[in-house]
N, C-alpha and C positions, 0 to 999 in steps of 0.2 A: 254613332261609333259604337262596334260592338264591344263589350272589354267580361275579359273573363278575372277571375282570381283564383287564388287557391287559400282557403284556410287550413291552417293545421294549430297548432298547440296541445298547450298541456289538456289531459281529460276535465271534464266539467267547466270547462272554462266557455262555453255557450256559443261553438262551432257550429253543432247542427241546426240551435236553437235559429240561431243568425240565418243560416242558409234555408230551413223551412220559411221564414221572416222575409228573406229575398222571393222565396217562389212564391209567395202570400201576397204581399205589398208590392212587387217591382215588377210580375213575368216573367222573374229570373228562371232558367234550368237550374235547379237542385239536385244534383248527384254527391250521394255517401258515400263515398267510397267504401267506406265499414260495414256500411249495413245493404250492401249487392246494390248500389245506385248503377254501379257502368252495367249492369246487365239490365236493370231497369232502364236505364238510357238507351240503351240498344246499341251501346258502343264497344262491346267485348271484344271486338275482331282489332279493331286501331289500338285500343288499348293494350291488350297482349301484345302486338305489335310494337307498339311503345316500350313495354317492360321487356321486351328480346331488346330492341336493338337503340333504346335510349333516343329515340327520334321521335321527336313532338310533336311533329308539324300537324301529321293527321289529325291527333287529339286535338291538338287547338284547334284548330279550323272547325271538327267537327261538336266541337263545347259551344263556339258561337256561330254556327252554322241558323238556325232555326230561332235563337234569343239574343234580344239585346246586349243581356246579363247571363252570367252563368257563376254559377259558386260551388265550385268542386272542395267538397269538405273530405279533408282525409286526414284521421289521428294516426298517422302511417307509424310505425315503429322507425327508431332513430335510423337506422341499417336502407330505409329506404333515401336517404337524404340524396343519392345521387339522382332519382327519377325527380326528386321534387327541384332541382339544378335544371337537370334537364328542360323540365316543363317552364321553367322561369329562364332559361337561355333560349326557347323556342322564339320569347318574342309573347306568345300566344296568351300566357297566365303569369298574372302579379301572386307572387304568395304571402301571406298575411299570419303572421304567429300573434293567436290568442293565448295571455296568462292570465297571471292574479294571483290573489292567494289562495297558497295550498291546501291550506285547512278548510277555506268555503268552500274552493274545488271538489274537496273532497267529500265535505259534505254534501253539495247538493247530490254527487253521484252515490251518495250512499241513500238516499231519497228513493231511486231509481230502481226499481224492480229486479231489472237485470243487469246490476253492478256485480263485479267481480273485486274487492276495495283490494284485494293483496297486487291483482293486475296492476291495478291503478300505480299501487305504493313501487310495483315491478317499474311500469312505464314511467314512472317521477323518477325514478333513480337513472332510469335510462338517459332520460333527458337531460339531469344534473348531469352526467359523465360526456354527454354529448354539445355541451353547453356551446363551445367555444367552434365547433363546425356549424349548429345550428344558426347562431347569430352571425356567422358570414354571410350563408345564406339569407338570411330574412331582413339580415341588414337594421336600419330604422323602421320598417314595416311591422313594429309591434305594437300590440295593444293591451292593456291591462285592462281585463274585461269583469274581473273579478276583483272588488274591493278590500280590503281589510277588514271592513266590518261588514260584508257578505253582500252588501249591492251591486247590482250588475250595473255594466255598461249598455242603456237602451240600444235597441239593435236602429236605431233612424242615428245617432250620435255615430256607433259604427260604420253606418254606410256612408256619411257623410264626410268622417274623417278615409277612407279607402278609397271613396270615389271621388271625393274631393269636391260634393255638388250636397245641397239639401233634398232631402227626401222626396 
């Protein structure tokens, strides 16, 4: 059975990390959304097609077209919450919101060469104001991936509680 996802959440909350993690250990397709994955997938033409006209279907089909797994990581801005509906009314992608805490959050992306921390502090606020659409959407399908006292959630614990199987 092929099953795709979608993660998103807060930044630093270890979306990518997860999803390089999946292409590593499972065979999964890994597309960033963030960082040009649909043009590295070779899927720019369905996807644009997707964002005109809010029709899934291609996408999904073609996310587990070639892989068992597929884990489409996208930190989308709140503004996009209706494609990430979309993609989770296709049928096609389960979507999974990564959190934790803010302040580890924050710190591991301040670690990270290419952080932008104001962005970051922009997108947390966005989210706190978007709180209450976002958790429709994502429903129970959340994961506190980010401790209090700055431990992550190993990424075998996350696939196991998403896909419901062990590692």
């Amino acid at each position: 059975m092929r099953k795709a996802v979608l993660i998103s959440g807060i930044p630093g909350a270890g979306k990518s990390h997860f999803g390089r993690w999946m292409a590593q250990h499972k065979g999964a397709l890994y597309i960033d959304v963030d960082l040009k994955g649909i043009d590295a997938a070779g899927i720019r033409p369905v996807w644009n097609e997707f964002l005109r006209t809010f029709d899934a279907r291609a996408v999904a089909a073609r996310l587990t077209r070639d892989h068992e797994f597929c884990a489409l990581v996208w930190g989308f801005p709140v503004h996009s919450l209706r494609w990430v509906r979309a993609l989770q009314e296709s049928g096609g992608l389960v979507p999974w919101w990564f959190t934790g805490d803010r302040a580890w959050a924050r710190k591991y992306l301040a670690e990270r060469q290419d952080t932008d921390l104001a962005q970051f502090d922009r997108q947390h606020a966005d989210i706190v104001r978007a709180w209450p659409e976002i958790s429709r959407v994502f429903g129970e399908r959340l994961i506190d991936t980010v401790a209090a006292d700055g431990t992550r959630t190993p990424c075998e614990e996350l696939y196991r509680r998403i896909f419901g199987t062990t590692p």
